[in-house]
N, C-alpha and C positions, 0 to 999 in steps of 0.2 A: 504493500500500500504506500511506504515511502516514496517509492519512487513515481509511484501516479501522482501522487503527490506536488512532488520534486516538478514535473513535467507541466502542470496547471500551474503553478508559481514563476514558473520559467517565459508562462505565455502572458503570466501578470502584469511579472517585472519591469519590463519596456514601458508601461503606464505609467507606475511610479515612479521610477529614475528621472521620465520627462518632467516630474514636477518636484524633483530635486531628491527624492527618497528613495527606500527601497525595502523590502521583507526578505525574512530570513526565517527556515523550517527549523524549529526549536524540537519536536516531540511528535509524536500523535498515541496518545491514551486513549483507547477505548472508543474510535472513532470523534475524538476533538483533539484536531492540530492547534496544536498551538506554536505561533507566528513572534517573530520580534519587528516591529516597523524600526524603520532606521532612516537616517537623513533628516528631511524636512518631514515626512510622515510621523515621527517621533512625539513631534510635536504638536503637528496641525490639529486645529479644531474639528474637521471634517474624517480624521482618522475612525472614529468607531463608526460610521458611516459606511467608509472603505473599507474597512474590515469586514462586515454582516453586509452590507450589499454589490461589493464589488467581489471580495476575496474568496468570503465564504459560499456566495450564490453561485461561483466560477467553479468551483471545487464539487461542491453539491449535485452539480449537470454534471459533471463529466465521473463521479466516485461516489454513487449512492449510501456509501458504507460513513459519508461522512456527516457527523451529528452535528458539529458545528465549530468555530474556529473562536479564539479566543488569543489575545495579544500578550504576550507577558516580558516582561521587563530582562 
């Protein structure tokens, strides 16, 4: 599942980086990856946002198995 993972993240990434940030695959328990944002995402207001409707809705279509995504430090 890592590496589906890995693969959905990879097709993210280029979104992020355009607006100066970027995610990184921390874990996945139990069907909930959990994500580190980094860069300018770290911080933006819009982050949990991108997280539950960009990251984790991306992940969801394409890896049924996954329950939901959560951001950790």
């Amino acid at each position: 599942m890592k590496e589906r993972v890995e693969k959905v993240i990879d097709k993210i990434r280029p979104v992020l980086q355009a607006d100066g940030g970027n995610i990184e695959l921390v874990d996945i328990v139990d069907g909930i990856v959990k994500v580190r944002l980094k860069g300018a995402c770290a911080g933006c207001a819009g982050a949990q946002m991108t997280l539950k409707m960009g990251v984790e809705r991306a992940l969801k279509e394409e890896i049924p198995e996954v329950v939901s995504v959560e951001s950790v430090q």
